[in-house]
MDTraj code that builds the backbone (N, CA, C; nanometers):
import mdtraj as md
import numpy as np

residues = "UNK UNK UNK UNK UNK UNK UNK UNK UNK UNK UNK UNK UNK UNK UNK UNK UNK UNK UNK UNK UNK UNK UNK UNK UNK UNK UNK UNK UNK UNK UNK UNK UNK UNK UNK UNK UNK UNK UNK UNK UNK UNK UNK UNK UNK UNK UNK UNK UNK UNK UNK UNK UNK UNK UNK UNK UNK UNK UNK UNK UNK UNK UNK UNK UNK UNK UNK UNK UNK UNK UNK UNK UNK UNK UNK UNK UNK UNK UNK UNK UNK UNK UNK UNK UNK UNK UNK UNK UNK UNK UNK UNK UNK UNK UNK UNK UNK UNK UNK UNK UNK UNK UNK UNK UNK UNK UNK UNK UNK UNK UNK UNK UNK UNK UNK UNK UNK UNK UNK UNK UNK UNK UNK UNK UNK UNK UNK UNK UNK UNK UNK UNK".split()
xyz = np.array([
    [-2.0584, -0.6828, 2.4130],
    [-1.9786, -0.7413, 2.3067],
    [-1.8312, -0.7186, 2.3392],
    [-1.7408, -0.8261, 2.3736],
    [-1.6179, -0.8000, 2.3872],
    [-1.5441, -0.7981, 2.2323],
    [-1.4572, -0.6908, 2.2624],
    [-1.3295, -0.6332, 2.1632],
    [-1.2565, -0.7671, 2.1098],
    [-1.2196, -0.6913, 1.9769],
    [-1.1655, -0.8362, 1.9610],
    [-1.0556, -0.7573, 1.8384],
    [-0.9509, -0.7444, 1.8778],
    [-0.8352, -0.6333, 1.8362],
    [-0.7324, -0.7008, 1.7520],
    [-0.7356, -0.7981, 1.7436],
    [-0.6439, -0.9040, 1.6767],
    [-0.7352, -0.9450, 1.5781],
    [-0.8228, -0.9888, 1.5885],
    [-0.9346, -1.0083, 1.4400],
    [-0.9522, -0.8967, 1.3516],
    [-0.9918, -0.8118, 1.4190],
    [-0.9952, -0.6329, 1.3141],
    [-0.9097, -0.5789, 1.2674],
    [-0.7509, -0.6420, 1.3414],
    [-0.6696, -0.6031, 1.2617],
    [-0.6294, -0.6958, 1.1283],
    [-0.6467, -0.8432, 1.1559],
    [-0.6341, -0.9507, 1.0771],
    [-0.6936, -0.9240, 0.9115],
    [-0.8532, -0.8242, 0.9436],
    [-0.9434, -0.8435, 0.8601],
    [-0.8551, -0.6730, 0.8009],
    [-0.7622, -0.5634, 0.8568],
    [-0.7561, -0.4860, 0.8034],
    [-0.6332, -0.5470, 0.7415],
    [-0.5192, -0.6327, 0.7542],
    [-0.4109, -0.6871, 0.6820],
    [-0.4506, -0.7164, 0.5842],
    [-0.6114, -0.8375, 0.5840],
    [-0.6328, -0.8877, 0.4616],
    [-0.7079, -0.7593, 0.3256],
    [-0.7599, -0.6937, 0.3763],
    [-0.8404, -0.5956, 0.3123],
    [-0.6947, -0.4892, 0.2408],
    [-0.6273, -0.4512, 0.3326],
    [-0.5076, -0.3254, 0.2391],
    [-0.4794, -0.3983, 0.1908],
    [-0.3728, -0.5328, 0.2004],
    [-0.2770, -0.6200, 0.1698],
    [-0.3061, -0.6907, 0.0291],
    [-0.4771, -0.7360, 0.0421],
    [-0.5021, -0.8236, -0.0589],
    [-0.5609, -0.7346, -0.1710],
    [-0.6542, -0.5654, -0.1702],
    [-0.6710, -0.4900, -0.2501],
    [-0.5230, -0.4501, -0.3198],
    [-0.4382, -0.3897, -0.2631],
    [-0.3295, -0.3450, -0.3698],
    [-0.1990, -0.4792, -0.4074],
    [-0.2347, -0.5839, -0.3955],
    [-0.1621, -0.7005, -0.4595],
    [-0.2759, -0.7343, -0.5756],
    [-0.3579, -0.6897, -0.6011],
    [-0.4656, -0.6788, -0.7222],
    [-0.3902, -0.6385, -0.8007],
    [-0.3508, -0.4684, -0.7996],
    [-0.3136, -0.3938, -0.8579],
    [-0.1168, -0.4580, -0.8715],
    [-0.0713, -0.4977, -0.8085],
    [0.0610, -0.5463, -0.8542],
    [0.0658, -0.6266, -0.9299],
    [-0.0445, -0.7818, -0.9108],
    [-0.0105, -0.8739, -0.9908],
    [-0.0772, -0.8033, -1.1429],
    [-0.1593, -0.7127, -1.1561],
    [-0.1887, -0.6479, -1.3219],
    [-0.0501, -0.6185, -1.3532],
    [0.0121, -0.5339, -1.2791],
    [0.1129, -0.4995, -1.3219],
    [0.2793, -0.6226, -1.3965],
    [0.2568, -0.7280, -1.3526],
    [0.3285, -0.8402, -1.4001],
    [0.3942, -0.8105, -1.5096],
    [0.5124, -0.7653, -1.5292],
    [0.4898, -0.7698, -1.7225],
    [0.4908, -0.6223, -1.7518],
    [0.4519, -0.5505, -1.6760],
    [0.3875, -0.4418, -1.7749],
    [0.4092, -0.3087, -1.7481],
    [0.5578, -0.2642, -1.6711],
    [0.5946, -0.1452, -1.5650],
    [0.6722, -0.0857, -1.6826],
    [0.6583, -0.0764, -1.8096],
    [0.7269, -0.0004, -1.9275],
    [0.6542, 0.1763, -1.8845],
    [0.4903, 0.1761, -1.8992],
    [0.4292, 0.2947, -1.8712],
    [0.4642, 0.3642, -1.7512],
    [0.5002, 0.3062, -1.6071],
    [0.5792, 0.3857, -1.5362],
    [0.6759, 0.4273, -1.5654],
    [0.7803, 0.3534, -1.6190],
    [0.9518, 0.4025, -1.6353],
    [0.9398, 0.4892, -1.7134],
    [0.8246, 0.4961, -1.8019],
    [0.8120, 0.6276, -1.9507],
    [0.7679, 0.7440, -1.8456],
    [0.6868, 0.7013, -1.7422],
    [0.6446, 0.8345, -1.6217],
    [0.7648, 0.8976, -1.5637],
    [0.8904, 0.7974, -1.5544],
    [0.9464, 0.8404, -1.4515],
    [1.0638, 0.9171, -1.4983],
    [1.0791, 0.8938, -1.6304],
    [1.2177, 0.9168, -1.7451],
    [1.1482, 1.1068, -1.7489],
    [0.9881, 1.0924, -1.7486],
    [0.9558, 1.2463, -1.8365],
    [0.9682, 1.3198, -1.6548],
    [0.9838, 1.2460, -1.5615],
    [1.0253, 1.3423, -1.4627],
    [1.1548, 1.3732, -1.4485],
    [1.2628, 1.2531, -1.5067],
    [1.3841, 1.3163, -1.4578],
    [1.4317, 1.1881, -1.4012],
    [1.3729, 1.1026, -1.3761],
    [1.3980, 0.9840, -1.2476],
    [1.4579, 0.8878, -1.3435],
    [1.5365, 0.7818, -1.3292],
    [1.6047, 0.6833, -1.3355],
    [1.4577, 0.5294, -1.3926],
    [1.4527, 0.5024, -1.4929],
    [1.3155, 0.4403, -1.5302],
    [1.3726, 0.2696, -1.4541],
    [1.5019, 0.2594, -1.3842],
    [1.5210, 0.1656, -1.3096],
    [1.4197, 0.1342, -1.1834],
    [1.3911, 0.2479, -1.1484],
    [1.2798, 0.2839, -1.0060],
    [1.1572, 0.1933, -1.0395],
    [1.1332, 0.1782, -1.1575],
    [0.9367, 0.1367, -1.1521],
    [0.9533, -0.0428, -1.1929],
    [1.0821, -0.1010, -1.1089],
    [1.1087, -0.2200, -1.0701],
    [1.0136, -0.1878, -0.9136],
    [1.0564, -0.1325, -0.8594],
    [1.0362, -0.1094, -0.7339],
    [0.8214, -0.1411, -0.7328],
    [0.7810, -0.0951, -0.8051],
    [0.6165, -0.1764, -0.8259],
    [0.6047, -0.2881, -0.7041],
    [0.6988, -0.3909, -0.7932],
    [0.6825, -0.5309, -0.7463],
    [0.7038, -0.5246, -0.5483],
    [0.7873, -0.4395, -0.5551],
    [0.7928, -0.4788, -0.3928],
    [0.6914, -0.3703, -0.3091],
    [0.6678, -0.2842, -0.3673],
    [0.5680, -0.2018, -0.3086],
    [0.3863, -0.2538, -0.3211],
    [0.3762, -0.3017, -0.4423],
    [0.2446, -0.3665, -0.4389],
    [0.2085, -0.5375, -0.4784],
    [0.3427, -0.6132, -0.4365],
    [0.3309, -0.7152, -0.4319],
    [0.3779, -0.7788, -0.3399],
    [0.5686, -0.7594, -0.2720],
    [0.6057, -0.8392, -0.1991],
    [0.5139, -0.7522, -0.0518],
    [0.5420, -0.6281, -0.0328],
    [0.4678, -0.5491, 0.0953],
    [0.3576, -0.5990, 0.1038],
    [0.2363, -0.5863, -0.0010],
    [0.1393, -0.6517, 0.0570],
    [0.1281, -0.7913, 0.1319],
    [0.2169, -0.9180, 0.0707],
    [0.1553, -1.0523, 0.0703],
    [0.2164, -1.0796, 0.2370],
    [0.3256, -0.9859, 0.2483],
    [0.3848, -0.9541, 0.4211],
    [0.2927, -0.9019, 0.4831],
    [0.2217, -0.8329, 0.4366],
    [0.1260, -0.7682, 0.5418],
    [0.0172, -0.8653, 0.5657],
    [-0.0428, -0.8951, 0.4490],
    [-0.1311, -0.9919, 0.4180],
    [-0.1015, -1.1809, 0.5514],
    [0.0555, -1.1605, 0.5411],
    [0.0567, -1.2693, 0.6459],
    [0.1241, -1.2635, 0.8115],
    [0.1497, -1.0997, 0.7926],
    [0.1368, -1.0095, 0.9360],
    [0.3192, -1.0731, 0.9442],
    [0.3805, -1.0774, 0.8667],
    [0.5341, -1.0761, 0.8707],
    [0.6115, -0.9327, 0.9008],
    [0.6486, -0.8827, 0.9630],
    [0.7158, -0.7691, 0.9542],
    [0.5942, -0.6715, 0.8984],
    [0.4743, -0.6666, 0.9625],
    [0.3847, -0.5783, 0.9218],
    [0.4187, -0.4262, 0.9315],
    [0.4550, -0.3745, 0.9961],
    [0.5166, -0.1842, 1.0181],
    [0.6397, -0.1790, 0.9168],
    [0.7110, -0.2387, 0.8980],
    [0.8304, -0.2165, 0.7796],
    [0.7836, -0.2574, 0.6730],
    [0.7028, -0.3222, 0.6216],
    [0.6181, -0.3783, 0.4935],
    [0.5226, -0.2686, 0.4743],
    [0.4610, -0.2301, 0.5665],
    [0.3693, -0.0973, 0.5553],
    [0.4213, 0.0375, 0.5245],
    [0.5612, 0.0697, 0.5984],
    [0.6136, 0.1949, 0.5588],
    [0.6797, 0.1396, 0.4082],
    [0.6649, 0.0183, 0.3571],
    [0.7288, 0.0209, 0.1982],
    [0.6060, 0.0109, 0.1246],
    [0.5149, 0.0098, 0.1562],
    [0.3768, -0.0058, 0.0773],
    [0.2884, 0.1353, 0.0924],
    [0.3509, 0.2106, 0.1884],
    [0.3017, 0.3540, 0.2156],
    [0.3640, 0.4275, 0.0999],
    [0.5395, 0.3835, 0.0808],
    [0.6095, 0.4984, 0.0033],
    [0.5717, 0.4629, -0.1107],
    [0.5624, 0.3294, -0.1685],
    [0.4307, 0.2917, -0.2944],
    [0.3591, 0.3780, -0.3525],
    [0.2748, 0.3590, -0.2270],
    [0.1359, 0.4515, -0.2478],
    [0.1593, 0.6397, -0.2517],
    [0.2568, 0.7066, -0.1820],
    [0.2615, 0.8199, -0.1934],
    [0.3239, 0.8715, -0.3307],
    [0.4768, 0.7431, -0.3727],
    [0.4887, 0.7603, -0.5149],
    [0.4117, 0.7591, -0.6153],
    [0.3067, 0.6414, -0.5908],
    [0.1886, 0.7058, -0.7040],
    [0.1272, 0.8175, -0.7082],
    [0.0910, 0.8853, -0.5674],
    [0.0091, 0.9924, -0.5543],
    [0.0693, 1.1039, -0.6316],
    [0.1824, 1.0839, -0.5809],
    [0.3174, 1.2682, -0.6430],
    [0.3350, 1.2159, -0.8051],
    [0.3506, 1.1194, -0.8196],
    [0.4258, 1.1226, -0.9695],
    [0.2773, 1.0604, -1.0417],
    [0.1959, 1.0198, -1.0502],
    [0.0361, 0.9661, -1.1795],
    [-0.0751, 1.0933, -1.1046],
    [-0.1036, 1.1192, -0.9792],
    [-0.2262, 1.1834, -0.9804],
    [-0.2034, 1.3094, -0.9190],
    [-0.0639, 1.3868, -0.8886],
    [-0.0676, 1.4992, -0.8529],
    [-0.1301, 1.6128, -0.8676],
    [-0.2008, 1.5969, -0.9987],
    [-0.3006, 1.7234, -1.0271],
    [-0.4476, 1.6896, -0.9669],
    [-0.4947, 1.5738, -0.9116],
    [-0.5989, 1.5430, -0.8486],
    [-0.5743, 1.5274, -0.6720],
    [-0.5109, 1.5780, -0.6365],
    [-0.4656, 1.5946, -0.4880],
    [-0.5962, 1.6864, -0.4430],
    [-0.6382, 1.7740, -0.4799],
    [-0.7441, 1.8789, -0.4569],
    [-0.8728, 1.8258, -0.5599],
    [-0.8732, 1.7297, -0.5945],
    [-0.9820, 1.7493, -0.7180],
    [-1.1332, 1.6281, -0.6267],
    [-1.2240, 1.6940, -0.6540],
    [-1.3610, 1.5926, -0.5996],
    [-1.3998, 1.4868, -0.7076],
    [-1.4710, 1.3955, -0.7261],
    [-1.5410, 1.3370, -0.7861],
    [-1.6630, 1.4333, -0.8603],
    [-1.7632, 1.3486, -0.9651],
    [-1.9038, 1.4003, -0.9529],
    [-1.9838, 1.3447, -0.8672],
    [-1.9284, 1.2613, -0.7742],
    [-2.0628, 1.2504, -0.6367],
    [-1.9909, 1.2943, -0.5190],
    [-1.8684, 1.4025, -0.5160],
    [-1.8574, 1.5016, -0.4313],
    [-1.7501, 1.4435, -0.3282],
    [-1.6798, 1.3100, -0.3435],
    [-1.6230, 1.2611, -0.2814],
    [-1.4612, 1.2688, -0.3277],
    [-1.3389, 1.2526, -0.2081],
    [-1.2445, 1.3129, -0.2880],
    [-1.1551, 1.2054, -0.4134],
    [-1.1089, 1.2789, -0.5124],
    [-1.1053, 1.2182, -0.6378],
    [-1.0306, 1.0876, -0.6093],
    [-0.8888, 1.1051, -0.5120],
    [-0.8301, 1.0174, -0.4338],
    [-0.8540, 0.9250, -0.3513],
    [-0.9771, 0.9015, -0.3290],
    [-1.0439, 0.8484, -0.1725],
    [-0.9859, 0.6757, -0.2145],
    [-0.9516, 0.6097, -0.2689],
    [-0.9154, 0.5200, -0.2803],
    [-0.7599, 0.4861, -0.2317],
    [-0.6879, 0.5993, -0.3203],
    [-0.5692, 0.5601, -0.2135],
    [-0.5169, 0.6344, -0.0831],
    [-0.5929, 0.7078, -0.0428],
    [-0.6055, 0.7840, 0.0646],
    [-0.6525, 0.6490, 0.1698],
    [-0.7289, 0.5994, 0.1502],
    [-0.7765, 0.4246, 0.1791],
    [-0.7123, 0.3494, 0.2176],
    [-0.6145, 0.3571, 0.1357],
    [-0.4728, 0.2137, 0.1598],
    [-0.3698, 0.3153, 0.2023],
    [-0.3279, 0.4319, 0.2192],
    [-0.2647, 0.4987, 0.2924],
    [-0.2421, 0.5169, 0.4308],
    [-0.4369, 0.5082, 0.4737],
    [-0.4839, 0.5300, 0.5942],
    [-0.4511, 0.3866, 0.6366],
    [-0.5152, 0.2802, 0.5795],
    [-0.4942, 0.1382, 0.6551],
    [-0.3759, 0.1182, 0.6717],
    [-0.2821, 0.1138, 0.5984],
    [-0.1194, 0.1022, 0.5874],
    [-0.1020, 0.1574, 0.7023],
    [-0.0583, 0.3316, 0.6922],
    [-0.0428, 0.3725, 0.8625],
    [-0.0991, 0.2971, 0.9643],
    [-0.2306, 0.2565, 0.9319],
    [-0.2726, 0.2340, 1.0750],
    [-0.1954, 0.1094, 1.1550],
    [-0.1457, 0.0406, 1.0364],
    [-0.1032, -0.0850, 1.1016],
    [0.0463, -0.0793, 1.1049],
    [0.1163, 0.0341, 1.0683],
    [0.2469, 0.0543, 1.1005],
    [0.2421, 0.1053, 1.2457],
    [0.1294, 0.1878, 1.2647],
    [0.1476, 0.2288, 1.4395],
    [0.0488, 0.0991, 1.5147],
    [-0.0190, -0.0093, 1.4603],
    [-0.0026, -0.0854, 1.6095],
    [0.0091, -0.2247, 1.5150],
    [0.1025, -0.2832, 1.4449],
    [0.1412, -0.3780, 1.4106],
    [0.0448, -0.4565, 1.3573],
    [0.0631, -0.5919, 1.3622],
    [0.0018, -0.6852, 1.2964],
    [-0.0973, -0.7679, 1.3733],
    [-0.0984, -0.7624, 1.4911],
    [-0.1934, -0.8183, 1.6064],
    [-0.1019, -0.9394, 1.6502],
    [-0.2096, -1.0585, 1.7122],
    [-0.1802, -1.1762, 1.7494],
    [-0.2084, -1.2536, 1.6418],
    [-0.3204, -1.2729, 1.5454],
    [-0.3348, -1.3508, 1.4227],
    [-0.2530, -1.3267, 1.3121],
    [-0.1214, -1.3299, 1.3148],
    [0.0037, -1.3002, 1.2436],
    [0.0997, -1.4088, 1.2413],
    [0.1551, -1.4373, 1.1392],
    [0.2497, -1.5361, 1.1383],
    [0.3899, -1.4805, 1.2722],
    [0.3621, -1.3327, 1.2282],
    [0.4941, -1.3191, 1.3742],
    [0.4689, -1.2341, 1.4160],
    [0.4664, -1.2334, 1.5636],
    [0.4230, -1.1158, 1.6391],
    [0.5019, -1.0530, 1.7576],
    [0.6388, -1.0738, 1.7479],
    [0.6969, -1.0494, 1.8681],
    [0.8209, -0.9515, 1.8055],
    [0.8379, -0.9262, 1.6941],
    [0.9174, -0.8439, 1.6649],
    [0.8747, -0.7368, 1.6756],
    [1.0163, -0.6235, 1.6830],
    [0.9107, -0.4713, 1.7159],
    [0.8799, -0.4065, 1.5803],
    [0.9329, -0.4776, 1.4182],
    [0.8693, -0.4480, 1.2980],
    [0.7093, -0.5419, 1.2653],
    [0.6922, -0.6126, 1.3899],
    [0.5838, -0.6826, 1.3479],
    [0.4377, -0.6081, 1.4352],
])
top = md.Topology()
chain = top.add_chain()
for i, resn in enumerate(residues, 1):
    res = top.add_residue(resn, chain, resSeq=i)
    for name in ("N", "CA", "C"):
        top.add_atom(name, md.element.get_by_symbol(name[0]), res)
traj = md.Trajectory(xyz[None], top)
């Protein structure tokens, strides 16, 4: 069976890219409950604008392999801002079927990296940049 490294990555663009643009387009409308998160930390409730480009414009770039590694490191810091500021007390915590409580965005963390260290493939709208 020959490799086929540009398809697997295609199918991992569409899989991170198109799961957390789920979660952005809910968000449409409705980033009041972050800025109330971000005010009781201390933070500027201007920040949870930032949603939209972390789980909407990053994904639909990744999703069409545009500047895939710079779309990924903005869809990574996304994802780690959710981790530190909504689930920080579940960083250590398991499920009840023993799996970790996080494993979801640990998920789109992992795929994200992966495609910041080898880009977007050949099935990409652009592939010759060194952010692509």
């Amino acid at each position: 069976m020959n490799k086929n490294t540009d398809l697997g990555l295609l199918i991992l663009r569409i899989a991170v890219g198109g799961l957390m643009l789920l979660h952005g387009i809910a968000k449409i409308g409705k980033t009041s409950f972050i800025a109330g998160m971000l005010e009781e930390k201390g933070l500027p409730s201007i920040l949870s604008y930032g949603v939209y480009f972390t789980e909407i414009i990053a994904p639909l770039l990744i999703i069409a392999g545009f500047r895939t590694r710079i779309s990924s490191v903005v869809y990574i810091s996304g994802a780690l801002f959710a981790l530190f500021l909504v689930h920080s007390n579940q960083i250590l915590s398991l499920n009840e079927a023993g799996g970790w409580q996080l494993e979801l965005l640990g998920l789109y963390i992992s795929g994200a990296l992966t495609l910041f260290f080898t880009g977007g493939g050949k099935l990409a709208v652009s592939s010759s940049n060194q952010w692509d």
